[in-house]
Kinemage of the C-alpha trace (Angstrom):
@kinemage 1
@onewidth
@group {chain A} dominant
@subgroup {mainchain}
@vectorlist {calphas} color= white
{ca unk a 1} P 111.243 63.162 94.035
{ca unk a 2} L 107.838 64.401 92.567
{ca unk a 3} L 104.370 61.965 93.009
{ca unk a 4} L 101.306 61.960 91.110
{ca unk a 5} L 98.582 63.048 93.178
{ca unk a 6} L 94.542 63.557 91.731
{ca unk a 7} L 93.615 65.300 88.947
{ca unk a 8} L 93.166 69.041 90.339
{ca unk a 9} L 94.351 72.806 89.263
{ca unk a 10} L 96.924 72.767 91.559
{ca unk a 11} L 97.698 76.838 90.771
{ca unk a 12} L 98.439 77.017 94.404
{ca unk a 13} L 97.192 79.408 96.167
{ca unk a 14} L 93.856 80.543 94.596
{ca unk a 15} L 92.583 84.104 95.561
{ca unk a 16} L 89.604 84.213 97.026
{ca unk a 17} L 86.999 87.144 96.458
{ca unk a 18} L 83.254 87.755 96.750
{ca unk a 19} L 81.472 88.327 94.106
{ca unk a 20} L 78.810 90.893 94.307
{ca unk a 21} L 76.003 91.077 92.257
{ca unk a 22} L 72.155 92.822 91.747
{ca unk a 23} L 68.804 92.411 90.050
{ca unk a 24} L 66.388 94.966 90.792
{ca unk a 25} L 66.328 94.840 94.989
{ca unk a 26} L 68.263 91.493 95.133
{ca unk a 27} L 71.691 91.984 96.486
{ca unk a 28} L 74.171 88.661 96.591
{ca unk a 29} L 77.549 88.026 96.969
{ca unk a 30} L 78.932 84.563 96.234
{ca unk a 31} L 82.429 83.321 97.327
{ca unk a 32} L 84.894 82.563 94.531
{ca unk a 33} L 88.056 81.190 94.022
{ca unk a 34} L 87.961 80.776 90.104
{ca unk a 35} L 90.001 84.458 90.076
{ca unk a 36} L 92.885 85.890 87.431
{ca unk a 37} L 94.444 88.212 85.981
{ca unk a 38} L 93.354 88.717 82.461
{ca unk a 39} L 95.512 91.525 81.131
{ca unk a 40} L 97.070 94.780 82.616
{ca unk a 41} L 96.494 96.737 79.559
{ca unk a 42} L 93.802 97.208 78.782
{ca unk a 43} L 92.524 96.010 82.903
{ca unk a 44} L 90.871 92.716 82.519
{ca unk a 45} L 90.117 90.014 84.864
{ca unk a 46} L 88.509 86.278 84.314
{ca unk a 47} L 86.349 84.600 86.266
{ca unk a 48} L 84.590 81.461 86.378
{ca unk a 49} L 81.365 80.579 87.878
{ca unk a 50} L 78.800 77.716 88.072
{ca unk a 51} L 76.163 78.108 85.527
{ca unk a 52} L 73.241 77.092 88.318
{ca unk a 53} L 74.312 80.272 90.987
{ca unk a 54} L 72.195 83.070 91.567
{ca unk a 55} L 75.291 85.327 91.097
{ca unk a 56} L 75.819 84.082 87.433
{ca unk a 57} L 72.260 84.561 87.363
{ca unk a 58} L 72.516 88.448 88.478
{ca unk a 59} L 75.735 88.935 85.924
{ca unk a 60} L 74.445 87.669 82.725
{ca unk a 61} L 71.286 89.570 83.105
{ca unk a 62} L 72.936 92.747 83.767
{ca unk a 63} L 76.350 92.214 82.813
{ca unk a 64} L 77.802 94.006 85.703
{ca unk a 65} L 79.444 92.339 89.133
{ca unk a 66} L 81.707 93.646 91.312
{ca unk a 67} L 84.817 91.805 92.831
{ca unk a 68} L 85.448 91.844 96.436
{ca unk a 69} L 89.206 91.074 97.585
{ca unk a 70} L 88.459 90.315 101.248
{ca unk a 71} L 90.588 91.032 104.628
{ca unk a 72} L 91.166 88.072 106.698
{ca unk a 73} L 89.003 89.084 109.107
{ca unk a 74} L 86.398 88.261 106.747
{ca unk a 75} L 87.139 84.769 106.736
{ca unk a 76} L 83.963 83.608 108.766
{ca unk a 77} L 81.807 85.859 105.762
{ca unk a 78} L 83.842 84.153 103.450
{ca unk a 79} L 82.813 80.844 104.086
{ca unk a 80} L 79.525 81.793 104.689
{ca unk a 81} L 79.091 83.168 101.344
{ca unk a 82} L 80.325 79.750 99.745
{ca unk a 83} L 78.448 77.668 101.860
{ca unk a 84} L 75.256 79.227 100.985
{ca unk a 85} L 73.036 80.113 98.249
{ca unk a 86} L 71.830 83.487 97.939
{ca unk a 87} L 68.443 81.899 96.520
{ca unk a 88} L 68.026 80.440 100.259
{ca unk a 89} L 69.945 82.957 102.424
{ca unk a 90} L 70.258 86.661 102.637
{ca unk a 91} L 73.924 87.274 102.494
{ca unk a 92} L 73.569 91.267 103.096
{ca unk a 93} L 72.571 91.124 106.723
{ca unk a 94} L 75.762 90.565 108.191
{ca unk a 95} L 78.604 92.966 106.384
{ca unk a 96} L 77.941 96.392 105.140
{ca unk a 97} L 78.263 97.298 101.623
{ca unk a 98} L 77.245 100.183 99.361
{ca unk a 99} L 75.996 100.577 96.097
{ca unk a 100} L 78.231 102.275 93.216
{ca unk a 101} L 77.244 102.156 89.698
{ca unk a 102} L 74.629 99.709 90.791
{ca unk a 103} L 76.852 97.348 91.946
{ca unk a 104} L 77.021 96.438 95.502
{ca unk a 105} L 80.500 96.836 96.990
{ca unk a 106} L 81.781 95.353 100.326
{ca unk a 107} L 82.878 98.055 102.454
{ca unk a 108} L 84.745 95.819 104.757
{ca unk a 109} L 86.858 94.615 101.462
{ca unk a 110} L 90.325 96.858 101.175
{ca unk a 111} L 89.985 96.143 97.346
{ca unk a 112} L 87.191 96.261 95.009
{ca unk a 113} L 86.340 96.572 91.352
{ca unk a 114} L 83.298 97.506 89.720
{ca unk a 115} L 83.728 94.993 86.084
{ca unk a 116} L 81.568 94.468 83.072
{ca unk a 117} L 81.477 91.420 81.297
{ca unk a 118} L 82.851 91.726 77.550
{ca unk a 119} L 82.937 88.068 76.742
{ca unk a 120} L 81.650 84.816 77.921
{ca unk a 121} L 82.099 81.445 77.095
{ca unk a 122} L 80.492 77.994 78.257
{ca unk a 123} L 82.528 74.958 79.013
{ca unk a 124} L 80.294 72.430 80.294
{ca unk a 125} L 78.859 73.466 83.444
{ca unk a 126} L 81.372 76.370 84.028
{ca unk a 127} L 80.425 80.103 82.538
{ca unk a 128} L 84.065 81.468 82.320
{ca unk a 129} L 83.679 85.567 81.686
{ca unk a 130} L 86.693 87.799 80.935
{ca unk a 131} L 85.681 91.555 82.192
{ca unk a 132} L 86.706 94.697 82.042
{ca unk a 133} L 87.951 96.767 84.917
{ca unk a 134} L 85.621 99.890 84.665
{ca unk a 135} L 86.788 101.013 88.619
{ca unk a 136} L 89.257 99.885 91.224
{ca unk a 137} L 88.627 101.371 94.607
{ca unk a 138} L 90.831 100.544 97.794
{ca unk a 139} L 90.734 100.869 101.253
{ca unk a 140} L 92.685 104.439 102.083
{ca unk a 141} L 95.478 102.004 104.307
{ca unk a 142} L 97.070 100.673 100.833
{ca unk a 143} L 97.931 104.150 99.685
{ca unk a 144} L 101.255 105.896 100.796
{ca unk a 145} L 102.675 109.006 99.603
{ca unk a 146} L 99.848 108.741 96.988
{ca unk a 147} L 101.519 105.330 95.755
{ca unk a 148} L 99.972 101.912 95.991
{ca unk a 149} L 101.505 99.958 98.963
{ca unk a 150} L 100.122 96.415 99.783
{ca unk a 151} L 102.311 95.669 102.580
{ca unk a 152} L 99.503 96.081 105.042
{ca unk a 153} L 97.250 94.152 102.734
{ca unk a 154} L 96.041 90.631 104.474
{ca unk a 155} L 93.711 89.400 102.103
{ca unk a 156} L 92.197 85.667 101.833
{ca unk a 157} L 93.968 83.061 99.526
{ca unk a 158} L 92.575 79.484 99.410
{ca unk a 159} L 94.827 76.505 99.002
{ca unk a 160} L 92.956 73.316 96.627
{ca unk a 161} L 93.862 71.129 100.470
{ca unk a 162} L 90.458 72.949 101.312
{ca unk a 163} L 91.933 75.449 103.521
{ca unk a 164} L 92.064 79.276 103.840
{ca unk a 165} L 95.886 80.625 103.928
{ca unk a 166} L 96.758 84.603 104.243
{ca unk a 167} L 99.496 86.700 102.197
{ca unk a 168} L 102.487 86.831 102.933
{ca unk a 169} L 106.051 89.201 103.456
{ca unk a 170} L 106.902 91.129 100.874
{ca unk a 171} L 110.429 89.355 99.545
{ca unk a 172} L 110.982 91.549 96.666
{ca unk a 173} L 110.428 94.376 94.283
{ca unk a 174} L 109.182 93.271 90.424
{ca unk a 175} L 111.178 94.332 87.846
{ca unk a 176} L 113.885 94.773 89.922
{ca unk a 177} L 115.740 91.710 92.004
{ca unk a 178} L 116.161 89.952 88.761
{ca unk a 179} L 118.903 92.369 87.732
{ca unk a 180} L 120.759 92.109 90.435
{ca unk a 181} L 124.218 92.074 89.701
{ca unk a 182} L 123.435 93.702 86.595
């Protein structure tokens, strides 16, 4: 039996990434769970941000962000970076991160991507942007025999009960345990 709960996006879970952003010599990066997939081909993702943060500040001047897919033993960063505004806290003092393309990366994060907005729209106070995936750069650890391997990966998913979760097993190959039987 099924019961109506409140009104919320219940895609459950939610990745979580940090979004990092610059303006001349101001660095941020703002915690996000507003994440997807917007195509594989061409490589587009979609995000959605408030219109009042310093990070969709940052983009729209620029047009450039990077996304940050953070290791769980970021979590404490994670929060941070939510919690806070980068117009009242320097989020840069406590993890590393380098600048590529002039876009700051996390260096701690096994996955980033360097993106440029190609569209944006406004729905109320939401700025959704669908970007395209100029670089993806990961952490040597997910590549084996020169193949991408996210088995080791333990990256930060957040669950709309307000609480961080982790990935999980691996339970199956794409493409491929539908045909079983076949």
């Amino acid at each position: 039996m099924k019961k109506e709960i409140n009104n919320i996006p219940l895609v459950h879970p939610t990745t979580i990434c940090l979004v990092g952003t610059k303006r001349d010599e101001n660095i941020n990066f703002t915690t996000i769970g507003d994440l997807a997939v917007a195509g594989i081909n061409p490589a587009l993702v979609m995000i959605s941000l408030s219109e009042t943060h310093l990070a969709t500040e940052h983009i729209l001047e620029s047009g450039f962000l990077s996304i940050n897919i953070p290791h769980i033993d970021m979590v404490e960063f994670v929060d941070y970076c939510g919690i806070y505004s980068g117009r009242k806290r320097d989020k840069t003092i406590t993890e590393p991160y380098t600048i590529v393309d002039d876009v700051p990366l996390l260096d701690n994060a096994p996955i980033s991507l360097i993106v440029k907005v190609n569209h944006s729209h406004q729905i109320l106070h939401r700025i959704i942007m669908i970007c395209d995936v100029l670089k993806t750069i990961v952490d040597e650890t997910l590549i084996t025999e020169n193949k991408l391997d996210l088995s080791h990966l333990k990256t930060i998913i957040y669950g709309l009960d307000n609480n961080y979760y982790t990935t999980g097993d691996k339970i199956g190959e794409g493409y491929k345990i539908g045909k079983k039987g076949e």
